[in-house]
N, C-alpha and C positions, 0 to 999 in steps of 0.2 A: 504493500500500500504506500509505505512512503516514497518509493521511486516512481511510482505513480503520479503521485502530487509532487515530486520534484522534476517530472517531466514537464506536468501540466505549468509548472509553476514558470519553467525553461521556455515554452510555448509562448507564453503571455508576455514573459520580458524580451523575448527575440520582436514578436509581434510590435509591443510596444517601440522598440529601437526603429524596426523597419517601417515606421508610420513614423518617424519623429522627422523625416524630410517634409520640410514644411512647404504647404500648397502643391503635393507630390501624388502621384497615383497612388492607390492603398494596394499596400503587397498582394503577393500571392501565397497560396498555401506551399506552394512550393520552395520559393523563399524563407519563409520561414523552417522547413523542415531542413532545408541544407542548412541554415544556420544552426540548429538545433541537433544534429546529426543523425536526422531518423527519416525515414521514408516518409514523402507525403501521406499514407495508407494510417500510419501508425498518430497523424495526428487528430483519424475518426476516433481514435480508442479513450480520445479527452474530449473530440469535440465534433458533434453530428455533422456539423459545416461550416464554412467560413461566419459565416449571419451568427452563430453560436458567439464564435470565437470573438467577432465584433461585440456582441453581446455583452460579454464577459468581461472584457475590455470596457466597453461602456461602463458596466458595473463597478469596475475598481476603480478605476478614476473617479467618478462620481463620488463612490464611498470617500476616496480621502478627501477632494474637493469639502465634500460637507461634515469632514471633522473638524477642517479652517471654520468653519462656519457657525457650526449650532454649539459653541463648548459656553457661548453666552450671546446675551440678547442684544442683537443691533439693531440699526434704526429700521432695515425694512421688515424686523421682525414685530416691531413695537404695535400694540394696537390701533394708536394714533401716531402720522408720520411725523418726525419733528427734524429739522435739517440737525444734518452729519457734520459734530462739529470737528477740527483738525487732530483732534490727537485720536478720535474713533476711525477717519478716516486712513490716519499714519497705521495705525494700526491694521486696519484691513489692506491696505496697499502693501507691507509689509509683507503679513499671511502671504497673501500670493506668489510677491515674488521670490520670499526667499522656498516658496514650495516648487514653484518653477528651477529654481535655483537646486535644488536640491534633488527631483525630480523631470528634470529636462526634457525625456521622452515621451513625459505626457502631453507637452507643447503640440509637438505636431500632430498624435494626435485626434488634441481637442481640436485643433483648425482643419483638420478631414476629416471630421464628424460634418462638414458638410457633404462627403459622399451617402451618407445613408441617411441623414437628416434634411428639413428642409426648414432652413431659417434655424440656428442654432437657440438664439433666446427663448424663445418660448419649451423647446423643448429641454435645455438647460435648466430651465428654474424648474417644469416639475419634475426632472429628474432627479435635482436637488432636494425639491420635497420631498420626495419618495425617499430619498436617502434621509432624512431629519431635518432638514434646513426648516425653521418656518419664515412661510411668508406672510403678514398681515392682509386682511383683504381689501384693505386700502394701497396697499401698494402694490399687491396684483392686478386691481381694476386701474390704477390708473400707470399702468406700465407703458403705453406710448404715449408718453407725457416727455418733457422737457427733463423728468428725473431718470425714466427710461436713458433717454440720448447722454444725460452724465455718465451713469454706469458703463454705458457702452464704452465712451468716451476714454474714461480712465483705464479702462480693459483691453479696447483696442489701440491705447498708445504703449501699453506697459508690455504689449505683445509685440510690437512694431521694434523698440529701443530694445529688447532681448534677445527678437531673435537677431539682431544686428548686431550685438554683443557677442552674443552664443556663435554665431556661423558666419558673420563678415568681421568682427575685429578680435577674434578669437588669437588670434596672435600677436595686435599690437596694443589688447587693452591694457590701460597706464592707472585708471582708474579702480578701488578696493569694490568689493561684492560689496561693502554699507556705503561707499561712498556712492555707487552708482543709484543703489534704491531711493537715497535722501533724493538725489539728481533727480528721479523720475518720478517722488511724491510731490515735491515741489513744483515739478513743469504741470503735472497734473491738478493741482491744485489752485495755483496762483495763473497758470496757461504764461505765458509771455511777460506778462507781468504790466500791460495795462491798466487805467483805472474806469474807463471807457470807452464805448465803441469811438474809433476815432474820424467818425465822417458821418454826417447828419442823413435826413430821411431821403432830404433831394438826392443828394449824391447816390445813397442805397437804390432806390430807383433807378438811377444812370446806369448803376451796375450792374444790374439785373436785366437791362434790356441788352449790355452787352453779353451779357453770359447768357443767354438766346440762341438755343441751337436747333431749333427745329423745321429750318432750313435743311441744318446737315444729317440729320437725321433722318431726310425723305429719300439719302440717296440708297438707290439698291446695290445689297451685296451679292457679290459673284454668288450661285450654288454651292460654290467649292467652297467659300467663307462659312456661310451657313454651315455647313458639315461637321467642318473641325471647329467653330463656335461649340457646335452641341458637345461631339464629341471631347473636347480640350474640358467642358465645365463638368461632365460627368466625369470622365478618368485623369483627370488631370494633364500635365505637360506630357509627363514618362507614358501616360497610357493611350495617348495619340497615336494606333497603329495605322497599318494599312488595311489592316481586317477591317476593324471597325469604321474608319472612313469610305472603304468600299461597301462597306453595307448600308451607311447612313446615306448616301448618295445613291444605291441602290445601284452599282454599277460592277462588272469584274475588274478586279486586282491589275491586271493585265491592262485595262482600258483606262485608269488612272494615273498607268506607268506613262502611256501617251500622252497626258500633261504635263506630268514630273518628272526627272528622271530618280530621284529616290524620296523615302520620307523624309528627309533630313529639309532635300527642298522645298517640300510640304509646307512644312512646319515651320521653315525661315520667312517665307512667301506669307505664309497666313499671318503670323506673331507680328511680322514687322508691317506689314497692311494696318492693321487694328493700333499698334502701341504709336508709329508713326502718327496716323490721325489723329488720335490725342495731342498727341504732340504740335501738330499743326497749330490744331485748333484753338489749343491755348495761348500758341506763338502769338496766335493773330489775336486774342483776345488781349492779351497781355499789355498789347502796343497801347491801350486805351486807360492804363492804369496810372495814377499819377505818386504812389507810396507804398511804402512796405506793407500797408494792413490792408489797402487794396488789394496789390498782389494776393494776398491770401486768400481775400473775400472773391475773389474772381476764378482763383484752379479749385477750389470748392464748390463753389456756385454752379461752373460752368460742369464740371466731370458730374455735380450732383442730378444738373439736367441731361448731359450725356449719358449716364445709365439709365435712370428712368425711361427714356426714350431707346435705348438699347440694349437691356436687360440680359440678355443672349452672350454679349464680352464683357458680363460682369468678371465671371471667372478669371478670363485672362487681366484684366485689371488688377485683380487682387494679387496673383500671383505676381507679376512685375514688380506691385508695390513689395506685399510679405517679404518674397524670397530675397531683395534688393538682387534682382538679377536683369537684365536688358538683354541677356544674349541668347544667341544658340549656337550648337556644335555642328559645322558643316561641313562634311570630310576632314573631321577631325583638327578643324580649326575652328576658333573661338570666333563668331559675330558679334560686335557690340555697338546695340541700340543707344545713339546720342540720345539720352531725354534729358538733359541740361535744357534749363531754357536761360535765354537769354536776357537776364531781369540785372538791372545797374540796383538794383535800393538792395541797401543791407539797414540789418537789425540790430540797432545798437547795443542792446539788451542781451540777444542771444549769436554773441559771436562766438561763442564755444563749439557752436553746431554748424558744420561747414553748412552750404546752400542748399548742396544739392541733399544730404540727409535732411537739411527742414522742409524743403518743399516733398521728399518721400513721404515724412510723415504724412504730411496735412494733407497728400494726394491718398493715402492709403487709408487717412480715415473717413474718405467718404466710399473707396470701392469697399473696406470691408462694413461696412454696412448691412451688405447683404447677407453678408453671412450670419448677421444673428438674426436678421430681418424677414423674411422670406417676401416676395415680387409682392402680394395681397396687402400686405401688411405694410411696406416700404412706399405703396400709393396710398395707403391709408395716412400712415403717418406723414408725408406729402401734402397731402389736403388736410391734413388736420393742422400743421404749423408747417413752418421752414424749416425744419432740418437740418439744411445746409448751414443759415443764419447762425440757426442754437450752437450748431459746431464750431463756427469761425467763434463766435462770443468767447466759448470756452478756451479756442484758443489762445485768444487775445486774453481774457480776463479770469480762468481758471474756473472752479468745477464752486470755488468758496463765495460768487457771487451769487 
């Protein structure tokens, strides 16, 4: 019996590593059995099918997630909601990340819990339930609120600076595991450090007609885009074959190759199509901006109109931003997508953070959105406030206004 459970136990921590590639396809059982040393066959003997094994996986995560949680009462437990004052908040921003911190491979993945989920938030919290968390039913009912987009906010910037930490400056962090937490309770907290938005209604209105893209939104995509849209947002970047794009197009293998000559150029042709136009479109947007807190309010605004009106390359969005990656491998050379944009204003404030990591953030927190959001939900909250706005605000002026 116990090699049993220290198979299954084996199972679960391979699994968990091989999903910790963040914004990645979710393995295969096969994968996991060579990591682990056993036949795929022998990993029915712990688990009826992969769905299990996610299963299971969901299960433990969860479970520790909501040990952080229910060991005492915070505010979204409280029967009546009273705002989160700094040291309840240091304290849960803490929790997190030194559990991340401690626990790494459950990073990736919570953020491919959007392959078998749809809209993480909601099924997050009552998964959490389910594990002990309580939630008050005033802060359940009023979850796509303005306190909704905080939480989000805080969660997906602590996600954003980690994995950047964890897999892009993995080698030349200069910064202590508390020194960086303080770093990122602070930015989430205080945002930029503002005391006001800084440009009145007229102006907000100016900007909003710049950030207007539903023009560019009417233009039609190739079939082919369409394709590896679908297929890129269910299995990820890795799981972009040519099986699966030949069936999503309903075409032979063979007949695809006469467009392309392999996937690699599939996949450079499509990736750089979609991350380009962003790119464009911000360029051109950008020209009409006259300050730093413009700029911001405007690659928000306008990416926040561009997905809602595009839904379909949310996924690739998100990955560009997560992974901080811009490339792909083309005959085994590295492609790399310029998304600098061309902006002269700097921020006096936060010059610790080169340009191009602020403007990722502030781009990655309106693609990943969707992932706690699902499409229903993310129109709703759309017509119910701005969104965008409430983000930029937080930016500028922290989660404590």
């Amino acid at each position: 019996m116990a090699m049993k459970r220290n198979t299954r136990e084996q199972i679960l921590n391979e699994a968990f590593k091989l999903s910790s590639r963040p914004r990645n396809s979710m393995f295969s059982l096969s994968e996991v059995a060579e990591k682990v040393g056993i036949s795929k066959t022998a990993i029915f003997r712990h688990f009826k099918n992969k769905e299990e094994l996610l299963s299971e996986m969901k299960n433990v995560f969860l479970t520790d997630i909501a040990g952080l949680l229910s060991d005492k009462e915070y505010f979204f437990s409280s029967e009546k909601l009273e705002p989160c004052g700094y040291e309840q908040f240091h304290e849960l921003c803490a929790k997190v990340l030194n559990f991340f911190f401690e626990k790494p491979v459950y990073l990736g993945f919570f953020l491919n819990l959007k392959n078998f989920e749809n809209g993480i938030g909601s099924c997050l919290m009552q998964g959490l339930e389910e594990h002990g968390v309580v939630f008050s039913e005033e802060f359940k009912t009023r979850v796509i609120t303005l306190r909704f987009v905080k939480l989000y906010f805080c969660l997906a910037t602590m996600i954003f600076y980690f994995t950047r930490r964890m897999f892009i400056e993995k080698d030349s962090v200069s910064e202590t595991k508390e020194e960086f937490i303080e770093r990122i309770i602070k930015l989430t907290w205080n945002g930029i450090g503002r005391g006001e938005i800084p440009f009145d209604k007229k102006r907000l209105e100016e900007l909003n007609a710049i950030c207007d893209v539903s023009e560019i939104a009417k233009i039609e995509d190739t079939r082919f885009f369409k394709a590896f849209a679908k297929v890129f947002a269910e299995n990820g970047i890795n799981g972009v074959t040519i099986e699966r794009l030949s069936d999503e197009l309903n075409l032979a293998k063979s007949s695809l190759y006469s467009y392309f000559n392999n996937k690699a150029e599939f996949i450079n042709k499509m990736l750089y199509q979609e991350l380009n136009t962003i790119r464009e479109v911000l360029v051109d947007k950008l020209k009409s901006v006259k300050s730093f807190d413009e700029m911001i309010y405007v690659i928000i605004k306008t990416e926040s109109n561009y997905l809602l009106e595009r839904p379909f390359v949310v996924m690739m969005h998100c990955w560009a931003s997560e992974s901080h990656n811009t490339s792909c491998d083309v005959d085994g050379k590295k492609n790399i997508i310029d998304f600098s944009l061309p902006v002269s204003f700097k921020d006096p404030i936060h010059e610790s953070i080169s340009e191009n990591v602020f403007i990722g953030w502030v781009s990655a927190l309106i693609g990943e959105m969707a992932t706690f959001v699902d499409m229903k939900d993310r129109k709703l909250l759309s017509q119910e406030k701005d969104y965008a706005f409430d983000i930029f605000k937080l930016i500028e002026c922290g989660v404590h206004k």
